[in-house]
N, C-alpha and C positions, 0 to 999 in steps of 0.2 A: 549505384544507389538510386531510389526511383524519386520523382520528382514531389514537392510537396501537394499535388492534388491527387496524385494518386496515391499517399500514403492516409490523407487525410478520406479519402472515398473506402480504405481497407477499414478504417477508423470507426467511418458508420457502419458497416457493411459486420463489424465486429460487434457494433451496441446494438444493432438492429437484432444480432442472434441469441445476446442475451436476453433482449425483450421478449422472445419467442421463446425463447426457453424459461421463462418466467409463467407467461400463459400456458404454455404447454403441463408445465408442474401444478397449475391449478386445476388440471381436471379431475374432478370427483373419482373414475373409477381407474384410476391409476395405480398399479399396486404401489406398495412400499421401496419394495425393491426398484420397480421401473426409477419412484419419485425420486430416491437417493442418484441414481444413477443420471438423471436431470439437473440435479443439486451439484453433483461434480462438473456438470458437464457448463455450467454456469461461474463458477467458481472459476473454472479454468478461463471460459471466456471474458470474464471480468479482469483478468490476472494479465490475457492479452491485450486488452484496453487499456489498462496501465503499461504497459509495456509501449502501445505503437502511441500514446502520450507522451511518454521517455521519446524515443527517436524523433516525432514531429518537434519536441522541444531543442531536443542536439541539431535535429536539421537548421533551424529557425537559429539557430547560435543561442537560445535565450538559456538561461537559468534557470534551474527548476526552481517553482516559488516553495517547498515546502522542503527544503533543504536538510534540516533541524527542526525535526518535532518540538523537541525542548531547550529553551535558552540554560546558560551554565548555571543563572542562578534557579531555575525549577529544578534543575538537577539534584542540586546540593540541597533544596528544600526538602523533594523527594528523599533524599538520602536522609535527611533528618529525622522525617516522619519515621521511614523505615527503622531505624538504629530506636526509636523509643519502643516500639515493641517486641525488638530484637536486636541488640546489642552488636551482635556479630554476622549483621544480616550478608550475604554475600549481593543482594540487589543494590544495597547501598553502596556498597564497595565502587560494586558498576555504574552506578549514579555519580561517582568521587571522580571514577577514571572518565568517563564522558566529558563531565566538565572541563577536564584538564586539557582533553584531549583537543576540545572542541577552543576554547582559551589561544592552547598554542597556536591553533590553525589561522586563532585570526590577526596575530602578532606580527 
């Protein structure tokens, strides 16, 4: 496993090329097709910077701080709202089981 300065130098070395590919998709005579194919090519490397943030954070033993987007009871509110404009919504469902799910984990 490589050591934390060299994962954190792949880290910028990773945000440095979305930057560039950022400027690169703003030039004017870019066709469509090239721009799209700049847009994936960004997308992915954003996708990678989340990812060597994951590993620097397992290296470091720390916790991810954003564990649970939603606490149990946004869940259940979520699910409330849902269920008033459809009764049988299956999002809400998913919002019920989150909750539960998330409840036992922390018992």
């Amino acid at each position: 496993m490589p050591d934390l300065a060299t994962m954190e130098l792949e880290l910028r070395n990773v945000r440095r090329e979305v930057r560039n590919l950022q400027v690169i998709q703003m030039r004017p005579w870019l066709s469509e097709e090239k721009r799209k194919f700049l847009n994936d090519l960004e997308r992915s490397a954003r996708a990678e910077v989340k990812l060597r943030l994951k590993a620097i954070e397992h290296h470091q033993g720390q916790i991810p701080t954003r564990r649970y987007l939603m606490t149990p009871e946004q869940h259940r509110r979520a699910a409330q709202d849902l269920r008033q404009h459809n009764p049988n919504s299956r999002a809400a469902q998913l919002h019920d089981l989150t909750a539960k799910m998330q409840e036992s984990k922390r018992k």
